[in-house]
C-alpha positions as a printed NumPy array, in Angstrom:
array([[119.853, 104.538, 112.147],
       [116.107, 104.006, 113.02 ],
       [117.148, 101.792, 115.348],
       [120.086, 103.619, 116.62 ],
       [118.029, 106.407, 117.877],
       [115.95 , 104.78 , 120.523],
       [118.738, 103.184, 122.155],
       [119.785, 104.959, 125.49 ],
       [121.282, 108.051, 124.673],
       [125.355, 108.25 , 125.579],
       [125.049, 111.778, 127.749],
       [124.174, 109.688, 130.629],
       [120.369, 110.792, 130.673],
       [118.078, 108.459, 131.088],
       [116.275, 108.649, 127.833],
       [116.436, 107.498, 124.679],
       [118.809, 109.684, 122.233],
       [115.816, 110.516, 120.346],
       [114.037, 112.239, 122.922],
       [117.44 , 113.272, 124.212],
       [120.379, 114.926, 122.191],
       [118.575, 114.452, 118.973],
       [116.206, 116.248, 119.73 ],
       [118.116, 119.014, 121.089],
       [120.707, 119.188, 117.942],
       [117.196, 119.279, 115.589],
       [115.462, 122.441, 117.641],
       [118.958, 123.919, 117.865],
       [119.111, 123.83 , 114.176],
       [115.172, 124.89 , 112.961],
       [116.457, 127.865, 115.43 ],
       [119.258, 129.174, 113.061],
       [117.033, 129.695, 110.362],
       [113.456, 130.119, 111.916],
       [112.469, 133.561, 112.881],
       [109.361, 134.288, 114.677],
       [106.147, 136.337, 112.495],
       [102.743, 135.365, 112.94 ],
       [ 99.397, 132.643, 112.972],
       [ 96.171, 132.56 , 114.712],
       [ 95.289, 130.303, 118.087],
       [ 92.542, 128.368, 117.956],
       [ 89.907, 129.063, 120.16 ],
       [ 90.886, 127.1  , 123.12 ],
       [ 94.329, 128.889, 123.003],
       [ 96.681, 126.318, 122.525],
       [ 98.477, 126.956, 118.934],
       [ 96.593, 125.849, 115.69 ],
       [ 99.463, 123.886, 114.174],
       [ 97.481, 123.614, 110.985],
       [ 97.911, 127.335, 110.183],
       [101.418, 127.56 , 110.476],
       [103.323, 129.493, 107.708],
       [106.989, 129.537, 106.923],
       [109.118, 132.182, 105.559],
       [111.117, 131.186, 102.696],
       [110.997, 133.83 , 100.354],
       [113.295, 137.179, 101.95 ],
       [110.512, 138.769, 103.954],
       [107.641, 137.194, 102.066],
       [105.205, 134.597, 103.875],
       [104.95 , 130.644, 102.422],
       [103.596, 127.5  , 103.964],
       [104.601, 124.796, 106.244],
       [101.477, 123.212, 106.137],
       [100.473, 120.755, 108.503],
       [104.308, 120.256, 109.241],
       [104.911, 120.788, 113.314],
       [107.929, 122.215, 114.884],
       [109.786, 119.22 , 117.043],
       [108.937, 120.648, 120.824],
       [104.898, 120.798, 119.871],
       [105.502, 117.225, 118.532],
       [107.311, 115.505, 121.15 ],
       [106.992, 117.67 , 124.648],
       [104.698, 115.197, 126.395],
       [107.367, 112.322, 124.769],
       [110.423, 113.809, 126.952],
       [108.335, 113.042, 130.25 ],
       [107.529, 109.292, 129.418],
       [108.932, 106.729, 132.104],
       [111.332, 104.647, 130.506],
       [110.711, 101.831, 132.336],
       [106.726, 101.529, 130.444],
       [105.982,  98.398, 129.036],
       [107.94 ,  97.844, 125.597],
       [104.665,  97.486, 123.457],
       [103.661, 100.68 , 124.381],
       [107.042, 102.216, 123.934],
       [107.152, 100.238, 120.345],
       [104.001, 102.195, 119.074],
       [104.945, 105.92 , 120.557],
       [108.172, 105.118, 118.498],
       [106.173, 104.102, 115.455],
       [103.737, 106.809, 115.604],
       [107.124, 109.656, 115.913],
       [109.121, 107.507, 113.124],
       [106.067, 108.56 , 110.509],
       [105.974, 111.662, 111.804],
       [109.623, 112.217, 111.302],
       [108.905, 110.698, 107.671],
       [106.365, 112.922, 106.691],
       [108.543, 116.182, 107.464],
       [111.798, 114.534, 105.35 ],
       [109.283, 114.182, 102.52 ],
       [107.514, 117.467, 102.85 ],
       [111.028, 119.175, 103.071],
       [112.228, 117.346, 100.074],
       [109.499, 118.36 ,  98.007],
       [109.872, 121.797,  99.332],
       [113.53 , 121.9  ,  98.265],
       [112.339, 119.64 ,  94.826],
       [109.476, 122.567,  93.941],
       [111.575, 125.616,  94.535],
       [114.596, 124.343,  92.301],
       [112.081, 123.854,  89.694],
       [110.946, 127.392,  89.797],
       [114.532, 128.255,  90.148],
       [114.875, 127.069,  86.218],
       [111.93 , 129.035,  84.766],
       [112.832, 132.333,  83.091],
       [110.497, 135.186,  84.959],
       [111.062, 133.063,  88.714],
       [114.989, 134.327,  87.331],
       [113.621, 137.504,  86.329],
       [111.942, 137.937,  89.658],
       [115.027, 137.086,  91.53 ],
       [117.282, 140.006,  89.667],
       [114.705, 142.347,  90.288],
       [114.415, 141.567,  94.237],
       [118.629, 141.574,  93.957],
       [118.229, 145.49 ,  92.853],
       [115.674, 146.057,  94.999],
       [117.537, 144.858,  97.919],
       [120.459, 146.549,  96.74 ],
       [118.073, 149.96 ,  96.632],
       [117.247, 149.471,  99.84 ],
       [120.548, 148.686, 101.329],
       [121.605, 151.968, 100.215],
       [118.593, 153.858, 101.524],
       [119.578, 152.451, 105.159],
       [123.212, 153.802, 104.631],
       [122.136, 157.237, 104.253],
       [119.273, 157.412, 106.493],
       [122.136, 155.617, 109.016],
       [124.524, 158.526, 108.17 ],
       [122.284, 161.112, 109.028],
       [121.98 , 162.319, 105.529],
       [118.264, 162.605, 105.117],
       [115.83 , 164.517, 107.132],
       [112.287, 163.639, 107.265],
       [110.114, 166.686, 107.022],
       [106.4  , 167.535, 107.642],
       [104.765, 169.835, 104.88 ],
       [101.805, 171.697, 107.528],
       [100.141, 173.055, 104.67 ],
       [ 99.354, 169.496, 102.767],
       [ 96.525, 167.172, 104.128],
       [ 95.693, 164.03 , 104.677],
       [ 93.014, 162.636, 102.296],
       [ 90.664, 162.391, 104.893],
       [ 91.536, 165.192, 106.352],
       [ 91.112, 167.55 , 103.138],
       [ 87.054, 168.741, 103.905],
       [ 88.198, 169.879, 107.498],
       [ 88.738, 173.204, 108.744],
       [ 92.131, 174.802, 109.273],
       [ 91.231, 175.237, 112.636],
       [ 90.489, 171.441, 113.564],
       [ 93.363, 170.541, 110.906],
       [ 95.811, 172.233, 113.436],
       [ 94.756, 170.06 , 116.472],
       [ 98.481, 168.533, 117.588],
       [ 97.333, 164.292, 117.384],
       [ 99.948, 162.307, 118.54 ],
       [100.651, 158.842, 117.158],
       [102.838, 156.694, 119.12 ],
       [104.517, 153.493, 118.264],
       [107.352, 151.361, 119.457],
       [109.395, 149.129, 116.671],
       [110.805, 145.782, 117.873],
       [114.396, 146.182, 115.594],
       [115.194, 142.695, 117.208],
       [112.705, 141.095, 114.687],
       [112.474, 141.398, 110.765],
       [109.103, 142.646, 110.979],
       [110.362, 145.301, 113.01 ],
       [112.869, 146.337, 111.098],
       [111.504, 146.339, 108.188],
       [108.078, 148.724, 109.33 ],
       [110.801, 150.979, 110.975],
       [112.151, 151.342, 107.6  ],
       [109.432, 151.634, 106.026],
       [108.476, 154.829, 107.885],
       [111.639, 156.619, 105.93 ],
       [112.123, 155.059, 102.791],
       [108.723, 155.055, 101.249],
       [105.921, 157.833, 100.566],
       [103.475, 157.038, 103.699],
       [101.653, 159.761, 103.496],
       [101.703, 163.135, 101.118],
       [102.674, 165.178, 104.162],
       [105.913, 163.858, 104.855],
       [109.241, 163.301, 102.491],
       [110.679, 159.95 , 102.322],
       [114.454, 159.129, 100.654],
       [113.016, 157.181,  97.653],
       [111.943, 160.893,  96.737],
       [115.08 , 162.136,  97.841],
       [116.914, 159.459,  95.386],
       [114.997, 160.522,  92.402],
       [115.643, 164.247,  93.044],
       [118.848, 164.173,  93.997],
       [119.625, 161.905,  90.972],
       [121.211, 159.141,  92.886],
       [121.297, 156.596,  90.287],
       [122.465, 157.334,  86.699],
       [121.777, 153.531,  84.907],
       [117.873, 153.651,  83.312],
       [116.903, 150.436,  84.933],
       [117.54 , 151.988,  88.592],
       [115.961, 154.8  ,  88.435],
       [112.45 , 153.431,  86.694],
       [113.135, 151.022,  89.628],
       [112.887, 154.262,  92.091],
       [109.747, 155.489,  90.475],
       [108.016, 151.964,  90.74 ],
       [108.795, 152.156,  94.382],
       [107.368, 155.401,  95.04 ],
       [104.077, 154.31 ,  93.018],
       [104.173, 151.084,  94.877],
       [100.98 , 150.428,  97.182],
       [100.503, 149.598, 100.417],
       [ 97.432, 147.237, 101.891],
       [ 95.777, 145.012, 103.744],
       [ 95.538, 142.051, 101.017],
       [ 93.482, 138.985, 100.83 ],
       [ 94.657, 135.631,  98.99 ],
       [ 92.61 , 134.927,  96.215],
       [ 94.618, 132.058,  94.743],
       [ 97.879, 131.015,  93.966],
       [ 99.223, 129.341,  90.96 ],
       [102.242, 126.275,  92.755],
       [103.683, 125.439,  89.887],
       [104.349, 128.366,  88.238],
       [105.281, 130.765,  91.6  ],
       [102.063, 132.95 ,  91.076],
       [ 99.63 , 134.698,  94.335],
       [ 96.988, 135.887,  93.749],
       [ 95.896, 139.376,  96.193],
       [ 92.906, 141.841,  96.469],
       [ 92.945, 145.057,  98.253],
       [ 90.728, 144.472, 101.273],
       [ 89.58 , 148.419, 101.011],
       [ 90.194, 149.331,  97.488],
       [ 89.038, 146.139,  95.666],
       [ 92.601, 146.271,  93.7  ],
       [ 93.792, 142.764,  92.664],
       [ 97.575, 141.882,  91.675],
       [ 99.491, 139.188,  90.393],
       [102.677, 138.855,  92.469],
       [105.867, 136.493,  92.046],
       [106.443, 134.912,  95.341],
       [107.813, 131.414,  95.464],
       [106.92 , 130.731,  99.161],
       [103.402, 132.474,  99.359],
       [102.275, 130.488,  96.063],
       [103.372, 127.201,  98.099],
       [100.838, 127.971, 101.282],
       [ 97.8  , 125.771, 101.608],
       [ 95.983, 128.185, 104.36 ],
       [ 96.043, 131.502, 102.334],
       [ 92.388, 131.594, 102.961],
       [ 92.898, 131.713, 106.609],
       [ 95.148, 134.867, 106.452],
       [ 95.589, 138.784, 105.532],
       [ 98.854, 139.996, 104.48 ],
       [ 99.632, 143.839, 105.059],
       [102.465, 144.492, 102.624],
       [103.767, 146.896,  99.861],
       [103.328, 145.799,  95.941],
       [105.993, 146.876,  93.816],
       [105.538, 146.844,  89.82 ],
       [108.62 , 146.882,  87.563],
       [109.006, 145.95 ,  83.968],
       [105.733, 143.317,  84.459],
       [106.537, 141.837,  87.711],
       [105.086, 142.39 ,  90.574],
       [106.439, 141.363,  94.119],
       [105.426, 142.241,  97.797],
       [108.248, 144.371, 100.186],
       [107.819, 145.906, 103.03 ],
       [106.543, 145.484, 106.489],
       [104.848, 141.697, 104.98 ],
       [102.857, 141.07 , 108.659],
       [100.159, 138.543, 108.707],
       [ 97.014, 138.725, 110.273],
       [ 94.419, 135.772, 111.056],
       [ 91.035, 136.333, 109.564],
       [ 89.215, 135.771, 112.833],
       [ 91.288, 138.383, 113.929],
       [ 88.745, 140.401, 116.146],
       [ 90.106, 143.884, 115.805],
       [ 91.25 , 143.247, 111.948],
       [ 87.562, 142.53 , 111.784],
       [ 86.652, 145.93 , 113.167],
       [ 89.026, 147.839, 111.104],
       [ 88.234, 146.745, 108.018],
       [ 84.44 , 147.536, 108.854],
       [ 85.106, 150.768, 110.054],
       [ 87.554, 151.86 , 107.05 ],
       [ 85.32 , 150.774, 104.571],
       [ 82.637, 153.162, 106.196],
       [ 84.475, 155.906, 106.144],
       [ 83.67 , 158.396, 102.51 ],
       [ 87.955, 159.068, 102.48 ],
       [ 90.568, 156.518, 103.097],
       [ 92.86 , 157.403, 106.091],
       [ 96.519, 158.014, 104.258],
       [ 98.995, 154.655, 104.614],
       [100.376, 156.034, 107.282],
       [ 97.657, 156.168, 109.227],
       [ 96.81 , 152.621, 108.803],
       [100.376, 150.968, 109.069],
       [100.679, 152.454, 112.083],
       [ 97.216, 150.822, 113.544],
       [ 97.809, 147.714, 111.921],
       [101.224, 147.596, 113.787],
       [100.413, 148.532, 117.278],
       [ 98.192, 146.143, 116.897],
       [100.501, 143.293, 115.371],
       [102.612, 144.233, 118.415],
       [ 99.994, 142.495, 120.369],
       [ 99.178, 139.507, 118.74 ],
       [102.833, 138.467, 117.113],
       [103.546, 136.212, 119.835],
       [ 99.93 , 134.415, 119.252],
       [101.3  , 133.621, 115.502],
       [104.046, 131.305, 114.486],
       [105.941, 131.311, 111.477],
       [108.225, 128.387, 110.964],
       [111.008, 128.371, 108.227],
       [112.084, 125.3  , 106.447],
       [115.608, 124.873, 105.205],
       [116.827, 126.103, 102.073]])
């Protein structure tokens, strides 16, 4: 096969099949399971392979590591003559033949690590929980879908840091606007988000609407509701991780709160210190697990810089919804500068 694959390729070409219809059946399948999220440049703009993240968990972040997608491997490789001299042709195809087994073996331990975790007893735990939760929210989209939930404003509650100000400037119309991609996960997800949890004490969401209207009669689902509405929303740094056992460890960038959540693929990501991850913990029954918007920002992130500085200033926090809706404009802006790569399951 090794050999096989720098022969001339049969479509007629010119090139080898390797840089040829190989190639082109690999991107087309990374494609099928590879959406596009977020990971910083470096500074001379081209893309910072080394802090590429993949997605493995459902809508939670984990690593690729050093791992590179096949077109930022290979592009200069498709415009080699073919008639070079052989030795030089025998070492580009040495050099791409380690390459090519350094990504089998990283895969296979991939696949090796998370069927381990698979086996232990709270990774199983973990993985019922996110089933209800998913269910939950499946349900949630149905009936905001349906047009059987309203969101309403309440004029006379305020925002937190809006509580010491008069009536008067309270009253001031402020309008926030804010465009969701619904093409991407992330965008779905924040759009969501908007409706189905409590973003701010002014406005109803359904997971309220659930609980009163009694949606749920089992025990388990509706403790599950009231975890949901308690969950918290924030800009988190990554402390730690524990691999083997499926453990991250995240603070609170504003609050100081830490948590220990499950997540299989964050706990697998070498370059946690490089990143922020805005997401939504949820605690049930002793497990904790991120949901939500899950958008990733890079550290040297100039305007994540700013914001932090100027929310920590500031005597009151400004209410989630305040701040999901900065931190999204903004991740609007830089989500093409990011890339998160997927491996296969």
């Amino acid at each position: 096969m090794a050999d096989a694959i720098y022969s001339p390729c049969p479509c007629g070409s010119g090139k080898k099949i390797k840089w040829c219809c190989y190639q082109k059946d690999r991107n087309a399948q990374k494609e099928e399971t590879a959406p596009a999220l977020p990971v910083p440049k470096a500074e001379n703009g081209d893309s910072d392979v080394s802090n590429v993240v993949d997605i493995s968990d459902t809508g939670n972040i984990s690593n690729a590591s050093d791992v590179n997608d096949a077109d930022d491997d290979f592009d200069v490789s498709n415009d080699v003559d073919d008639d070079d001299s052989d030795d030089s042709d025998d070492s580009d195809d040495s050099d791409d033949s380690d390459d090519d087994l350094a990504l089998d073996l990283y895969e296979m331990g991939h696949r090796f690590r998370r069927f381990m975790l698979m086996r232990k007893p709270h990774i199983m735990a973990y993985c019922r929980t996110k089933k209800m939760h998913a269910e939950i929210i499946a349900s949630m989209i149905n009936v905001y879908d349906s047009g059987k939930f309203k969101q309403k404003v309440n004029p006379d509650a305020a925002e937190p840091h809006l509580s010491k100000v008069s009536r008067k400037e309270r009253n001031v119309l402020t309008l926030t606007h804010c465009e969701f991609d619904l093409e991407t996960t992330v965008g779905m997800n924040s759009f969501y988000e908007m409706f189905i949890y409590k973003l701010s004490p002014t406005m109803n969401c359904i997971t309220e609407d659930f609980i009163e209207k009694r949606r749920y009669r089992r025990p388990e689902k509706i403790e599950f509701l009231h975890s949901m509405l308690d969950a918290k929303l924030g800009l988190y740094e990554i402390t730690g991780v524990d691999e083997m056992e499926g453990y991250a460890f995240i603070k609170d960038v504003f609050t100081g709160a830490e948590f220990t959540i499950t997540d299989v693929g964050l706990s697998g990501n070498m370059h946690n210190d490089r990143l922020y991850l805005f997401t939504r913990v949820i605690s049930y029954r002793g497990i904790s697990f991120s949901a939500g918007p899950n958008m990733v920002f890079a550290k040297t992130d100039k305007f994540i810089q700013f914001f932090i500085r100027q929310q920590l200033k500031k005597k009151r926090k400004e209410s989630d919804f305040y701040v999901f809706i900065k931190l999204y404009n903004h991740y609007l802006t830089v989500k093409d500068e990011v890339q998160v790569k997927e491996l296969p399951l």
